[in-house]
mmCIF file of the N, C-alpha and C atoms, coordinates in Angstrom:
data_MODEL
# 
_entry.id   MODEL 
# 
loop_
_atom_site.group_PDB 
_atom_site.id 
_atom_site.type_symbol 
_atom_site.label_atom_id 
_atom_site.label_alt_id 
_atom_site.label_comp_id 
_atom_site.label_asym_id 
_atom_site.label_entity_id 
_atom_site.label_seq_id 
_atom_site.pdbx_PDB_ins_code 
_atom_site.Cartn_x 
_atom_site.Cartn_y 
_atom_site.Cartn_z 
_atom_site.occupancy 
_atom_site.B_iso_or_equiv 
_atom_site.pdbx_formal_charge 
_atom_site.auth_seq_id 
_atom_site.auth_comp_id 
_atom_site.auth_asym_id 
_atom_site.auth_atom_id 
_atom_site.pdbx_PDB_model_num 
ATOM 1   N N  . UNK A 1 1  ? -28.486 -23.268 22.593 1.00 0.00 ? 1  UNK A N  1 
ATOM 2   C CA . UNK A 1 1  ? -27.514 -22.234 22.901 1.00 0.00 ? 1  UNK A CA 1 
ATOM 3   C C  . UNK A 1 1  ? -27.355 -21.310 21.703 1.00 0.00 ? 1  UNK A C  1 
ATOM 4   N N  . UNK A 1 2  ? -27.506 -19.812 21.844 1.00 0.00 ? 2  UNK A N  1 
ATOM 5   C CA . UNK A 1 2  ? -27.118 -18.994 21.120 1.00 0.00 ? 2  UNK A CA 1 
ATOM 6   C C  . UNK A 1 2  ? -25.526 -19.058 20.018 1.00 0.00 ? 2  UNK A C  1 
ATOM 7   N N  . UNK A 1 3  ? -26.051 -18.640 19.003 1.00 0.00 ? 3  UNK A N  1 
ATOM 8   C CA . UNK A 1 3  ? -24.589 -19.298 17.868 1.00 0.00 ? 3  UNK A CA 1 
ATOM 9   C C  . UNK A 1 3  ? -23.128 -18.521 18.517 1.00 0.00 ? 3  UNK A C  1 
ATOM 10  N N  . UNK A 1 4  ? -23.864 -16.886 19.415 1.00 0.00 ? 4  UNK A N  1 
ATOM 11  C CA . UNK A 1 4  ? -22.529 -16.418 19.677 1.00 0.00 ? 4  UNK A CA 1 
ATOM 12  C C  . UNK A 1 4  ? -22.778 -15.791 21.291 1.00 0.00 ? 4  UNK A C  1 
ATOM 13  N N  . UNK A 1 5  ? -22.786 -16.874 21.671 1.00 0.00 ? 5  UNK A N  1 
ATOM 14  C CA . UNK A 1 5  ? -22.347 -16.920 23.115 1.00 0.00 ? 5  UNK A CA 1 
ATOM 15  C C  . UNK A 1 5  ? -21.418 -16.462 23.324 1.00 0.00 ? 5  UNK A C  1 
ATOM 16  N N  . UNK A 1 6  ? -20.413 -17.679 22.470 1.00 0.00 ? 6  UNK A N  1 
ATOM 17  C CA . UNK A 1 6  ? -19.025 -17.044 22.867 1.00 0.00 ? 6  UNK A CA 1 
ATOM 18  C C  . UNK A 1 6  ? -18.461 -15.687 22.758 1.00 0.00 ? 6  UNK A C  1 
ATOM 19  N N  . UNK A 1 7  ? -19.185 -15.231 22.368 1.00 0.00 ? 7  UNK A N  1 
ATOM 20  C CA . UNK A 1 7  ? -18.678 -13.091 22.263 1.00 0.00 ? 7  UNK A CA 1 
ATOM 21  C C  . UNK A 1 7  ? -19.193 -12.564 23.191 1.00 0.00 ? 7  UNK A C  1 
ATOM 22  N N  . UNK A 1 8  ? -19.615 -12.782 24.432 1.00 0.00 ? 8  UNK A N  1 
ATOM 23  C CA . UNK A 1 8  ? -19.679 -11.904 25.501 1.00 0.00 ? 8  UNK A CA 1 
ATOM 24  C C  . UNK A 1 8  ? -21.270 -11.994 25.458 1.00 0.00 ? 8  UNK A C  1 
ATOM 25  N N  . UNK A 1 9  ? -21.763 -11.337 26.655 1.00 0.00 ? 9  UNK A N  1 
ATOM 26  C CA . UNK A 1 9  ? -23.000 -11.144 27.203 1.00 0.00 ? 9  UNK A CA 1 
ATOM 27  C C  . UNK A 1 9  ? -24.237 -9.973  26.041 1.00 0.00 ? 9  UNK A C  1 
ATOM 28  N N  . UNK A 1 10 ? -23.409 -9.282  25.677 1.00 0.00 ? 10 UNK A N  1 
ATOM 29  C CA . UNK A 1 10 ? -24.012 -9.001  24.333 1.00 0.00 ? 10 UNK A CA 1 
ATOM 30  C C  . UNK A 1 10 ? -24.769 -9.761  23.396 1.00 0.00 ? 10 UNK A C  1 
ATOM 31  N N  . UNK A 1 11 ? -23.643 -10.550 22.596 1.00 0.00 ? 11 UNK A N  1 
ATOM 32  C CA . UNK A 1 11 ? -24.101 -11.904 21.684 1.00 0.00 ? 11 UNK A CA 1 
ATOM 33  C C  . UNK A 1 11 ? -24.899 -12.620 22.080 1.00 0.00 ? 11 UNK A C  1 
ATOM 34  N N  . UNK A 1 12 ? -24.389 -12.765 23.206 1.00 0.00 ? 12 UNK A N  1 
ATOM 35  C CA . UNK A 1 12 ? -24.986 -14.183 24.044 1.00 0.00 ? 12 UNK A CA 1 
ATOM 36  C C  . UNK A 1 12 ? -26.807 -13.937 24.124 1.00 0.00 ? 12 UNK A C  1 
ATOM 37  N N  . UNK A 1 13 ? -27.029 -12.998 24.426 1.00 0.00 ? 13 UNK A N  1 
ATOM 38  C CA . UNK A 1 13 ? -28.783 -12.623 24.518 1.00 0.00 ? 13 UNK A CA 1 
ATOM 39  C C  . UNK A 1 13 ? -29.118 -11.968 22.893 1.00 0.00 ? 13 UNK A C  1 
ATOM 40  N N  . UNK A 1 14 ? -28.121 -11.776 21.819 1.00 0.00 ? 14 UNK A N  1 
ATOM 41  C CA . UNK A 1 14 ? -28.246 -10.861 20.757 1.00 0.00 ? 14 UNK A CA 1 
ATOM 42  C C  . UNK A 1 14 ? -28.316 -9.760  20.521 1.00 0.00 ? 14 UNK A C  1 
ATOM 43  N N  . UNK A 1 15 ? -28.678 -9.258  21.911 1.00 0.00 ? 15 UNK A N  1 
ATOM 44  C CA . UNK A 1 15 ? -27.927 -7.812  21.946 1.00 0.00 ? 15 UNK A CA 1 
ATOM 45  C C  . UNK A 1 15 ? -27.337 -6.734  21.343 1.00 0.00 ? 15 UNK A C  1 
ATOM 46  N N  . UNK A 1 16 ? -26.697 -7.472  20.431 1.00 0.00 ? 16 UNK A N  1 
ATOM 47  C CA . UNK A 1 16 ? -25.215 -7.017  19.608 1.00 0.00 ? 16 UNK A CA 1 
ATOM 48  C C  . UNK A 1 16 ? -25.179 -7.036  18.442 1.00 0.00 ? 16 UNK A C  1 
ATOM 49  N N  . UNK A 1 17 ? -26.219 -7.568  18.049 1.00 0.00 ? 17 UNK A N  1 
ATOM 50  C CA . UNK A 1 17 ? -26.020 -8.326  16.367 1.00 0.00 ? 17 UNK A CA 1 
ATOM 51  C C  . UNK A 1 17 ? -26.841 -7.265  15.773 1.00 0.00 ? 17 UNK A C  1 
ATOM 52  N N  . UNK A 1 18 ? -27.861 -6.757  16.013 1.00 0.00 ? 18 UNK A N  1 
ATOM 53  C CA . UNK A 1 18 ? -28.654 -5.434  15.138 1.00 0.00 ? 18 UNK A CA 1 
ATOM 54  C C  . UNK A 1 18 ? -27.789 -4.365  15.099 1.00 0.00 ? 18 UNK A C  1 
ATOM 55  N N  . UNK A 1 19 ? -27.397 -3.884  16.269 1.00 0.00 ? 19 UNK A N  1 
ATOM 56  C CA . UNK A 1 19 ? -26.386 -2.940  16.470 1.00 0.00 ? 19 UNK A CA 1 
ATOM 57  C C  . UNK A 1 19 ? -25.343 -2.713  15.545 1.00 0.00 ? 19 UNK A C  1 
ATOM 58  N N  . UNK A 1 20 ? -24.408 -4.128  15.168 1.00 0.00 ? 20 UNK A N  1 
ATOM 59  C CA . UNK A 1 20 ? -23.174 -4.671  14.814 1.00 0.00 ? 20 UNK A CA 1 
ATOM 60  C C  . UNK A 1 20 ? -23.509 -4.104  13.262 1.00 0.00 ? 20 UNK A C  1 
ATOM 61  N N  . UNK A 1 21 ? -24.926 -4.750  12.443 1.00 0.00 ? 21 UNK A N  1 
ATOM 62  C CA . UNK A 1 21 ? -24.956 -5.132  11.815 1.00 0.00 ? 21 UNK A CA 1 
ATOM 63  C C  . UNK A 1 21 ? -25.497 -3.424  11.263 1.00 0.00 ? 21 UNK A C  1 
ATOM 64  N N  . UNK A 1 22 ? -26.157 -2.812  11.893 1.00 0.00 ? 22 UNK A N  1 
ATOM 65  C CA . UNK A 1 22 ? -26.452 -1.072  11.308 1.00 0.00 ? 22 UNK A CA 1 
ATOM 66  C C  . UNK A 1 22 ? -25.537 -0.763  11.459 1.00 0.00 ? 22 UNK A C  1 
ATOM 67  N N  . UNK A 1 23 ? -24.587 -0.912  12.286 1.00 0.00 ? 23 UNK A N  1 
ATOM 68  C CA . UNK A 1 23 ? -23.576 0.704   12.055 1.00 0.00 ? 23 UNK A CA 1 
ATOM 69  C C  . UNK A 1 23 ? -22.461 -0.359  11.204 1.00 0.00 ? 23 UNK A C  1 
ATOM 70  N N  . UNK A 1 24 ? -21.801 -1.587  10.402 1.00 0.00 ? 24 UNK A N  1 
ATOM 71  C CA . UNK A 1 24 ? -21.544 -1.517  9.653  1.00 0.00 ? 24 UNK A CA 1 
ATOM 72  C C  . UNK A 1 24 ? -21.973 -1.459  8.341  1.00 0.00 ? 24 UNK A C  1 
ATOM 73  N N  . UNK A 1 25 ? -23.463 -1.271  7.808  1.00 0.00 ? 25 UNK A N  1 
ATOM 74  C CA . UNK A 1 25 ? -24.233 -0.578  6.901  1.00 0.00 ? 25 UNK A CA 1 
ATOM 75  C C  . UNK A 1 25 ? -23.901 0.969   6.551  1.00 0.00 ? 25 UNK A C  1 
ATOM 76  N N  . UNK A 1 26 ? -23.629 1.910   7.836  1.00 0.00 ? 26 UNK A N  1 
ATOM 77  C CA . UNK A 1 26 ? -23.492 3.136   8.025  1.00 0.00 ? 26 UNK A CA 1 
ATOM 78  C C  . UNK A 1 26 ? -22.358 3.460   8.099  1.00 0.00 ? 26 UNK A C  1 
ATOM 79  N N  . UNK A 1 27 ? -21.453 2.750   8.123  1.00 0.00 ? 27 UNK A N  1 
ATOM 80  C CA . UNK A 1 27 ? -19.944 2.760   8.023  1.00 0.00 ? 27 UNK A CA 1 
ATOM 81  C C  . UNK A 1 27 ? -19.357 2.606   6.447  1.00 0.00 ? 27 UNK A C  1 
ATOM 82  N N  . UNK A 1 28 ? -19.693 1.600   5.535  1.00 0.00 ? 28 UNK A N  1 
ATOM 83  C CA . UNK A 1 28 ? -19.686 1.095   4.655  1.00 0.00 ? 28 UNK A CA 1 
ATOM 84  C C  . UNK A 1 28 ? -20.331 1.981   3.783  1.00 0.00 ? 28 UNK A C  1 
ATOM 85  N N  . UNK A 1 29 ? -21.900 2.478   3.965  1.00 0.00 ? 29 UNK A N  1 
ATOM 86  C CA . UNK A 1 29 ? -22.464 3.655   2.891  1.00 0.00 ? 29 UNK A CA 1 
ATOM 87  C C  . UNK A 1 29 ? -22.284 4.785   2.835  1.00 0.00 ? 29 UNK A C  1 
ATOM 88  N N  . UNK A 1 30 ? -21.537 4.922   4.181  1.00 0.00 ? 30 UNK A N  1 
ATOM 89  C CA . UNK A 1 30 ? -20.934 6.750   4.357  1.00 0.00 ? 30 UNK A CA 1 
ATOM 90  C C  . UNK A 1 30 ? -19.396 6.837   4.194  1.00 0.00 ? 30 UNK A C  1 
ATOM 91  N N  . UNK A 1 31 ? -18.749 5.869   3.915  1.00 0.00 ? 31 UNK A N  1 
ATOM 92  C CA . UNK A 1 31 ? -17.742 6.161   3.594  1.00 0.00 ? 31 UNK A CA 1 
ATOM 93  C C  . UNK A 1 31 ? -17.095 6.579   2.460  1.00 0.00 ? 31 UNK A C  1 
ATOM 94  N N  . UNK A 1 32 ? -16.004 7.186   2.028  1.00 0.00 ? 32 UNK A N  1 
ATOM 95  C CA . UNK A 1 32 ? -15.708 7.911   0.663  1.00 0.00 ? 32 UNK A CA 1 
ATOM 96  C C  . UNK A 1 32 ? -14.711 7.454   -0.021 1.00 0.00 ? 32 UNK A C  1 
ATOM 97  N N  . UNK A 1 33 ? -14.460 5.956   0.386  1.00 0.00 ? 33 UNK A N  1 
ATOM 98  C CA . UNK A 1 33 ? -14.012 4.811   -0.228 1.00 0.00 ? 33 UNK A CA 1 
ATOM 99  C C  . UNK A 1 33 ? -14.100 3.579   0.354  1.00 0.00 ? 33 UNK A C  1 
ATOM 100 N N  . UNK A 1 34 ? -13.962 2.573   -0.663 1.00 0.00 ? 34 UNK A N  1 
ATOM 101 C CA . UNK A 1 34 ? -14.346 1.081   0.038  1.00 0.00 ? 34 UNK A CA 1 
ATOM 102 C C  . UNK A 1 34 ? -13.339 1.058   1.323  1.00 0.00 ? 34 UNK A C  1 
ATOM 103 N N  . UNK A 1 35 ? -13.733 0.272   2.592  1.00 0.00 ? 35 UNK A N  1 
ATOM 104 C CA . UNK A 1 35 ? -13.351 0.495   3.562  1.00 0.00 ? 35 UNK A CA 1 
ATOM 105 C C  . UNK A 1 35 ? -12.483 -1.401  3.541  1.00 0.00 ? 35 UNK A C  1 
ATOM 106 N N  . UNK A 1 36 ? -11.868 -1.833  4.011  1.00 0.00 ? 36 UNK A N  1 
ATOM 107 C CA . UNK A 1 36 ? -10.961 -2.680  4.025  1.00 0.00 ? 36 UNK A CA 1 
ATOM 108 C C  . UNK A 1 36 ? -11.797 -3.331  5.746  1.00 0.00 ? 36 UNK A C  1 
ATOM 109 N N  . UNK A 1 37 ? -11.642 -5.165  5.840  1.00 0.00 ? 37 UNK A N  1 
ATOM 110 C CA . UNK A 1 37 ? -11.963 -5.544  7.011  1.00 0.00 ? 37 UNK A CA 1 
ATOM 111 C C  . UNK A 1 37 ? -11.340 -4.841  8.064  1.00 0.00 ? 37 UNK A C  1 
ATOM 112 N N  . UNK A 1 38 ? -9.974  -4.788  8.019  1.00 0.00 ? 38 UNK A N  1 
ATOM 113 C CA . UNK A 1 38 ? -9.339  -4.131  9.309  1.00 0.00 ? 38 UNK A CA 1 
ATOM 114 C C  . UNK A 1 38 ? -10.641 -2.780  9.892  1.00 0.00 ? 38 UNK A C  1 
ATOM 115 N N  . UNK A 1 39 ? -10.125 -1.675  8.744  1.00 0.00 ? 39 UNK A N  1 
ATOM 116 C CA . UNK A 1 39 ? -10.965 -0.381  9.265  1.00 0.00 ? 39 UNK A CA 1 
ATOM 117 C C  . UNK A 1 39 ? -12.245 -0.092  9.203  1.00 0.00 ? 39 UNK A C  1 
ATOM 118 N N  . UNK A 1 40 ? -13.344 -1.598  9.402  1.00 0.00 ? 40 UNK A N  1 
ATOM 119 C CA . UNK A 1 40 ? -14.502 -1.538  9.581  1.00 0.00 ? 40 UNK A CA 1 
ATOM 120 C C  . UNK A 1 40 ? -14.680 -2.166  10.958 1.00 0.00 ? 40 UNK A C  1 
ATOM 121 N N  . UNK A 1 41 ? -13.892 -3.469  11.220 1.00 0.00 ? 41 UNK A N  1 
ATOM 122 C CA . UNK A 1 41 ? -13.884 -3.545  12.408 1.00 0.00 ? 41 UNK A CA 1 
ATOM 123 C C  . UNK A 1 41 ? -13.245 -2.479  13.530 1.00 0.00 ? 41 UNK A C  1 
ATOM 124 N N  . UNK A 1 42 ? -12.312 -1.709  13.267 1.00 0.00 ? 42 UNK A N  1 
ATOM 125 C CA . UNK A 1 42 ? -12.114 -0.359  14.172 1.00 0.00 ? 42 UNK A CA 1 
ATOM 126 C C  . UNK A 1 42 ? -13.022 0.439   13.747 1.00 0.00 ? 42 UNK A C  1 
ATOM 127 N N  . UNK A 1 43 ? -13.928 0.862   13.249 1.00 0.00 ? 43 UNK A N  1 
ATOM 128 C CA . UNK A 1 43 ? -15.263 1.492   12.573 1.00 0.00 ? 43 UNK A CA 1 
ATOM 129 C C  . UNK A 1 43 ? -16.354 1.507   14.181 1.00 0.00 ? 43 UNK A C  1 
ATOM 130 N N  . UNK A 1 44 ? -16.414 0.000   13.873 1.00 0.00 ? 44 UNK A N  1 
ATOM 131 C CA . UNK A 1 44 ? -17.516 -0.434  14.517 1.00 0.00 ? 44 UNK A CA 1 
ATOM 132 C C  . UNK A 1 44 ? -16.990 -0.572  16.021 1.00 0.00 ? 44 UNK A C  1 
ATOM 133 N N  . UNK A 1 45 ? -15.814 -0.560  16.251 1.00 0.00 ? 45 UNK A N  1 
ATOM 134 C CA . UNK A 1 45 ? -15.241 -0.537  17.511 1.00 0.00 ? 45 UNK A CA 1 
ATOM 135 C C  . UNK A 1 45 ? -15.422 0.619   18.759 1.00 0.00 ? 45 UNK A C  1 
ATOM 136 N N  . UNK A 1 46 ? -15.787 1.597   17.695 1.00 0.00 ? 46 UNK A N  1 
ATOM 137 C CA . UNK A 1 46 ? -15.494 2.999   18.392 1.00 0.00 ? 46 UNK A CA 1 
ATOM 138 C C  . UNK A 1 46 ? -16.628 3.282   19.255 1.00 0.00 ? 46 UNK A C  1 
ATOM 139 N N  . UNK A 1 47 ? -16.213 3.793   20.479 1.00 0.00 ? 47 UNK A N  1 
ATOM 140 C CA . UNK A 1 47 ? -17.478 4.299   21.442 1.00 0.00 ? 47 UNK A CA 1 
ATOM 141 C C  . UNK A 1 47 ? -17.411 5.290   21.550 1.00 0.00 ? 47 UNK A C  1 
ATOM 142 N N  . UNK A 1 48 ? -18.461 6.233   21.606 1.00 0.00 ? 48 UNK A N  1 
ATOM 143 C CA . UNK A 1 48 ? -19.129 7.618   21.750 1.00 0.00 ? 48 UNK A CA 1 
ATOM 144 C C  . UNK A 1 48 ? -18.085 8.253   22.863 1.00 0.00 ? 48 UNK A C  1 
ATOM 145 N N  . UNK A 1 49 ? -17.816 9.084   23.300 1.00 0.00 ? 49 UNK A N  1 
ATOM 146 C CA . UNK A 1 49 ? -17.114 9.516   24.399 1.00 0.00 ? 49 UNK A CA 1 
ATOM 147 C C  . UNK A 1 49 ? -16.020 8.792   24.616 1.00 0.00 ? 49 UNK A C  1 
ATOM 148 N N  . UNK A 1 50 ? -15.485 7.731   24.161 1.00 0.00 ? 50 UNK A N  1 
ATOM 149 C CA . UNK A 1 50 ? -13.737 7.554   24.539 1.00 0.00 ? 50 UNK A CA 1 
ATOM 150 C C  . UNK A 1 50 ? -13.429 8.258   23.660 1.00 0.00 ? 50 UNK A C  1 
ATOM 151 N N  . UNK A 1 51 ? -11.777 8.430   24.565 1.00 0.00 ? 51 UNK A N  1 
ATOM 152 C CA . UNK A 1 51 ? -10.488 8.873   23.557 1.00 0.00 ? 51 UNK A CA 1 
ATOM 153 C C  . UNK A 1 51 ? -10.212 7.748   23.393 1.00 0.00 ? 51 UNK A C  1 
ATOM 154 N N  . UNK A 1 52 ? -10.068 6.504   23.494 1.00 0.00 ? 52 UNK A N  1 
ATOM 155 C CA . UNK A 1 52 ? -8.986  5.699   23.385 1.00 0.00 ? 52 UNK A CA 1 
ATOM 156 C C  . UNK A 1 52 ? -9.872  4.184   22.806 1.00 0.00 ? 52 UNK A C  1 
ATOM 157 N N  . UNK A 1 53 ? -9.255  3.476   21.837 1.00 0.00 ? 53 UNK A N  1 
ATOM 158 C CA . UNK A 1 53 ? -9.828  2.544   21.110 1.00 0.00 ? 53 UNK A CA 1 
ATOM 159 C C  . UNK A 1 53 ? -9.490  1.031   22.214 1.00 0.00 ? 53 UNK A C  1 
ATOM 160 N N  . UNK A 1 54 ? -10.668 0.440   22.694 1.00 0.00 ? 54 UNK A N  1 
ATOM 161 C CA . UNK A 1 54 ? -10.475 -0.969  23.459 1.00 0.00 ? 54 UNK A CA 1 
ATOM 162 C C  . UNK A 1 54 ? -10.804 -1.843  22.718 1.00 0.00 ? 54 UNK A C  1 
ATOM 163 N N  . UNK A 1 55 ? -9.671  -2.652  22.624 1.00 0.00 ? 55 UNK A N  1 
ATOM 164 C CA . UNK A 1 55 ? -9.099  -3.926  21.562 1.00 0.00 ? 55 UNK A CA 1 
ATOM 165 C C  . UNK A 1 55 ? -10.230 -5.099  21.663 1.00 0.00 ? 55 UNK A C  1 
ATOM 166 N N  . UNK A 1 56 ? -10.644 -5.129  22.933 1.00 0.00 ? 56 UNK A N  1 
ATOM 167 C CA . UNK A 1 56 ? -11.679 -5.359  23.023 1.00 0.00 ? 56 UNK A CA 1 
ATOM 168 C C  . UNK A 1 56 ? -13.104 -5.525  22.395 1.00 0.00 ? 56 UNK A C  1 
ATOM 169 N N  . UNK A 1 57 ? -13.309 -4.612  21.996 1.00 0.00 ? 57 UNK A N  1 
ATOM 170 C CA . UNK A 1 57 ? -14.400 -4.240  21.086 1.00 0.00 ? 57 UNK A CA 1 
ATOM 171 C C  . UNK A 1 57 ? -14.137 -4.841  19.410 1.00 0.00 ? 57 UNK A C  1 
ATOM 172 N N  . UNK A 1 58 ? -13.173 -5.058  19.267 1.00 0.00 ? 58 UNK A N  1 
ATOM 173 C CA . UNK A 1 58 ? -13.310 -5.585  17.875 1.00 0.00 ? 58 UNK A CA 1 
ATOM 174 C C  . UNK A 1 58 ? -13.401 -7.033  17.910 1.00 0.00 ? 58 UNK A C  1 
ATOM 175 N N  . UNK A 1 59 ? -15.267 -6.677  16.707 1.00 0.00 ? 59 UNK A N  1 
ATOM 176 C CA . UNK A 1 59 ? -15.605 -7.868  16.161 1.00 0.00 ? 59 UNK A CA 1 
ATOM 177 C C  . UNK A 1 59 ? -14.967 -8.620  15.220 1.00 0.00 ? 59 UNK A C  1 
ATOM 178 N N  . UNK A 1 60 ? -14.794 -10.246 15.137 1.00 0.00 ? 60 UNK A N  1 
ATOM 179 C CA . UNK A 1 60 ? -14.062 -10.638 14.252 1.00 0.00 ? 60 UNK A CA 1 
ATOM 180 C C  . UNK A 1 60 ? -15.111 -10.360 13.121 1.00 0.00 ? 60 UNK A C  1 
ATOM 181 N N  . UNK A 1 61 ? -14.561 -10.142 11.663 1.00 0.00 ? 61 UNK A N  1 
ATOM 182 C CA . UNK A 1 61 ? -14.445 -9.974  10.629 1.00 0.00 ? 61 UNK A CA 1 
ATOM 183 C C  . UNK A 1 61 ? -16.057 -11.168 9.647  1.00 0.00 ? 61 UNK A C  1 
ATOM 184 N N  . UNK A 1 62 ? -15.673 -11.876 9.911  1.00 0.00 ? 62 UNK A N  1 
ATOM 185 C CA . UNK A 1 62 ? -16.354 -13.247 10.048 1.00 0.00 ? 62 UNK A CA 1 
ATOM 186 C C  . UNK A 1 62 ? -17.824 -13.429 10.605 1.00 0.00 ? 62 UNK A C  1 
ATOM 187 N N  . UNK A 1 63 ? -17.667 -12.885 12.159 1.00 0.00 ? 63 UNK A N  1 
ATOM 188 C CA . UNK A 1 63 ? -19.085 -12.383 12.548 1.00 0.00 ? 63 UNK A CA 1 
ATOM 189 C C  . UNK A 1 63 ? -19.798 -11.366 11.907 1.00 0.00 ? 63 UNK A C  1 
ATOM 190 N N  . UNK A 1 64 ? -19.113 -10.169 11.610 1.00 0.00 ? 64 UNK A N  1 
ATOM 191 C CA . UNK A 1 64 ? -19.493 -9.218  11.093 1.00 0.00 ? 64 UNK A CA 1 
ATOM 192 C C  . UNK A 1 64 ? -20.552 -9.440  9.496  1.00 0.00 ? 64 UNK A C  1 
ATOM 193 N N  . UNK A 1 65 ? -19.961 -10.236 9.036  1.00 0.00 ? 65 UNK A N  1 
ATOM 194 C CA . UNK A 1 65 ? -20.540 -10.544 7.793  1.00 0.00 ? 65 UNK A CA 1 
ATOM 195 C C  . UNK A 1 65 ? -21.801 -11.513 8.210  1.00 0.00 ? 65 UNK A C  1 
ATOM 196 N N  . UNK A 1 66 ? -21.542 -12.306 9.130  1.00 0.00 ? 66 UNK A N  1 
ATOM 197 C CA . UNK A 1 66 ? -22.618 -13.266 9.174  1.00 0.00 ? 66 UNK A CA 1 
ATOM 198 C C  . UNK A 1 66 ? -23.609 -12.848 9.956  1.00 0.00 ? 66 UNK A C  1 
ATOM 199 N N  . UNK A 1 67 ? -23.694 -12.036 10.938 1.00 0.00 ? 67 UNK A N  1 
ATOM 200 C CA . UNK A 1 67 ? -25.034 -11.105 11.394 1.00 0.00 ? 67 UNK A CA 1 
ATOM 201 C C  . UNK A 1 67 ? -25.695 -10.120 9.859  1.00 0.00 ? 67 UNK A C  1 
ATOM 202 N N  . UNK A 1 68 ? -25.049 -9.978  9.561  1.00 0.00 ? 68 UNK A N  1 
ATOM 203 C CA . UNK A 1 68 ? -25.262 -9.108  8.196  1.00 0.00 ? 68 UNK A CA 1 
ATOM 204 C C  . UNK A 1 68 ? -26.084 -9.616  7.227  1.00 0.00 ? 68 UNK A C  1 
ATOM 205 N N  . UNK A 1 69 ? -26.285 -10.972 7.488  1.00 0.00 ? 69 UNK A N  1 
ATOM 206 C CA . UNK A 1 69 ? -26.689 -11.838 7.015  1.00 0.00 ? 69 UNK A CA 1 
ATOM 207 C C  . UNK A 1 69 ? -26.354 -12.093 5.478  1.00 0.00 ? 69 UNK A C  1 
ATOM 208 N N  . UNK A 1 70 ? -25.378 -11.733 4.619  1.00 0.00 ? 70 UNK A N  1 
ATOM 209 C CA . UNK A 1 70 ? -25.091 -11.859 3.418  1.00 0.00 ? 70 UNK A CA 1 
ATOM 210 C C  . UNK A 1 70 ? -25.004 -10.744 2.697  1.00 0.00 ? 70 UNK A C  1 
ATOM 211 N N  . UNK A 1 71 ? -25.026 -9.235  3.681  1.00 0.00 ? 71 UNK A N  1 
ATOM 212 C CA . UNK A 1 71 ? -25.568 -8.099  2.978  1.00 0.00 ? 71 UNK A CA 1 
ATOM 213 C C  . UNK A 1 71 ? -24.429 -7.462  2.313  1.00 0.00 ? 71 UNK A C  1 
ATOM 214 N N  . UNK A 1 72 ? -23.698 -8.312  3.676  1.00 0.00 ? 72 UNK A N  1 
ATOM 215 C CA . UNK A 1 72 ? -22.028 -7.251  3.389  1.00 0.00 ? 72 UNK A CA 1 
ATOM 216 C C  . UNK A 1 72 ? -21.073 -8.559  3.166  1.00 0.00 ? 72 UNK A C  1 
ATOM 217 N N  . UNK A 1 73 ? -20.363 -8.480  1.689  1.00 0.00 ? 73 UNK A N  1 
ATOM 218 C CA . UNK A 1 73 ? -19.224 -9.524  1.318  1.00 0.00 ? 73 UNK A CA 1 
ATOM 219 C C  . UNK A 1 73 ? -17.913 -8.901  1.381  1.00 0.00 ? 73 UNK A C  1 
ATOM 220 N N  . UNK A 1 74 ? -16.964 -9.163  1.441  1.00 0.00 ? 74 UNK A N  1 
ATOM 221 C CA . UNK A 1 74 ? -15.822 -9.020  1.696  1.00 0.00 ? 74 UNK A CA 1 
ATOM 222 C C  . UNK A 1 74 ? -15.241 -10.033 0.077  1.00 0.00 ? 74 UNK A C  1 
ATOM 223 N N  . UNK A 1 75 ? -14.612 -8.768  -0.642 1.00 0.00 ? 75 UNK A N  1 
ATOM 224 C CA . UNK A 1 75 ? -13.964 -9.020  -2.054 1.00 0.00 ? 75 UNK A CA 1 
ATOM 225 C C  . UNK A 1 75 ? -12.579 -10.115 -2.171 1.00 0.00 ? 75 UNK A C  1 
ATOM 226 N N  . UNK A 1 76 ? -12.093 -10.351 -3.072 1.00 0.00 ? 76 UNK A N  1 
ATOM 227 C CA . UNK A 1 76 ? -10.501 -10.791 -2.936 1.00 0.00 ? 76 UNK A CA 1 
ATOM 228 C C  . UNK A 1 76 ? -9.465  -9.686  -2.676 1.00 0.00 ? 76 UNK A C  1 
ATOM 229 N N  . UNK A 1 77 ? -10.132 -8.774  -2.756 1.00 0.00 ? 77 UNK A N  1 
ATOM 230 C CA . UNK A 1 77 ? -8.997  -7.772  -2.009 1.00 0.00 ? 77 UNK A CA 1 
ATOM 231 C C  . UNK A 1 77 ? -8.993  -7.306  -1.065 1.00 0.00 ? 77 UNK A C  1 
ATOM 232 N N  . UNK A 1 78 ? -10.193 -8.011  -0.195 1.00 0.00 ? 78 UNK A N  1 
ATOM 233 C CA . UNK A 1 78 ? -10.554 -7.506  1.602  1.00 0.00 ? 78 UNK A CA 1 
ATOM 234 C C  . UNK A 1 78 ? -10.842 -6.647  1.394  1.00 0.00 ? 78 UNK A C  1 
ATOM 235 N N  . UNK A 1 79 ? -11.711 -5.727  0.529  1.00 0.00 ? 79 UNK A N  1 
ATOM 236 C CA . UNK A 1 79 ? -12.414 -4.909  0.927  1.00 0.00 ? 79 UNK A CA 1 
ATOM 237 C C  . UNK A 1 79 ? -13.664 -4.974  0.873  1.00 0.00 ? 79 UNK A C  1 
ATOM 238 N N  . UNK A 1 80 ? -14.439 -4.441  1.228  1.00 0.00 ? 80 UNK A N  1 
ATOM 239 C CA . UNK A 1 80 ? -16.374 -4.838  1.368  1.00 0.00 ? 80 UNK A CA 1 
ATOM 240 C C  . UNK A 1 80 ? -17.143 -3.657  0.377  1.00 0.00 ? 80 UNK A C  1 
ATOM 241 N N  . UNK A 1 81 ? -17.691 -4.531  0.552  1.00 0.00 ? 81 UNK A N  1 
ATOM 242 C CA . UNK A 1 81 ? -19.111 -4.064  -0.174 1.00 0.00 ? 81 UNK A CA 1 
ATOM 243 C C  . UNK A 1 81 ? -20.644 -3.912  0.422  1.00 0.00 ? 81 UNK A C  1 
ATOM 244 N N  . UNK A 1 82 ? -21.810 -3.612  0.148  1.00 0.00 ? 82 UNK A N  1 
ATOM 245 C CA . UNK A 1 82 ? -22.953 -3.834  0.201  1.00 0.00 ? 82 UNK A CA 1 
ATOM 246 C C  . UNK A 1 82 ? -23.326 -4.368  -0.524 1.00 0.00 ? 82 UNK A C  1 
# 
């Protein structure tokens, strides 16, 4: 069984994890200060054409780093790095 099934039909086939794992690269290197877990997971939350943010969509924090495979750490002050 896939490690993240449990995140929806996405995870579940992997789907999700290249995706997850570039646009918080592109979130993180284009930004114009270190970005904090909260506002990377609403980062990565956002879909093309909504107005409106679904709560839904946010990855835990935790996954995020571990598809990343070690690329992206999260400091003692919650904020990330590359």
């Amino acid at each position: 069984m896939c490690l993240y099934a449990s995140h929806g039909a996405n995870w579940g086939s992997g789907a999700g994890i290249p995706r997850t794992c570039q646009t918080s690269f592109v979130r993180i290197t284009c930004a114009m200060r270190r970005l904090t877990s909260s506002e990377l997971q609403h980062a990565i939350a956002v879909e093309v054409g909504k107005h409106e943010l679904d709560a839904e969509n946010i990855t835990d924090i935790e996954l995020i780093v571990s598809v990343c495979a070690g690329l992206v750490v999260i400091d003692e002050e919650a904020t990330l790095s590359v």
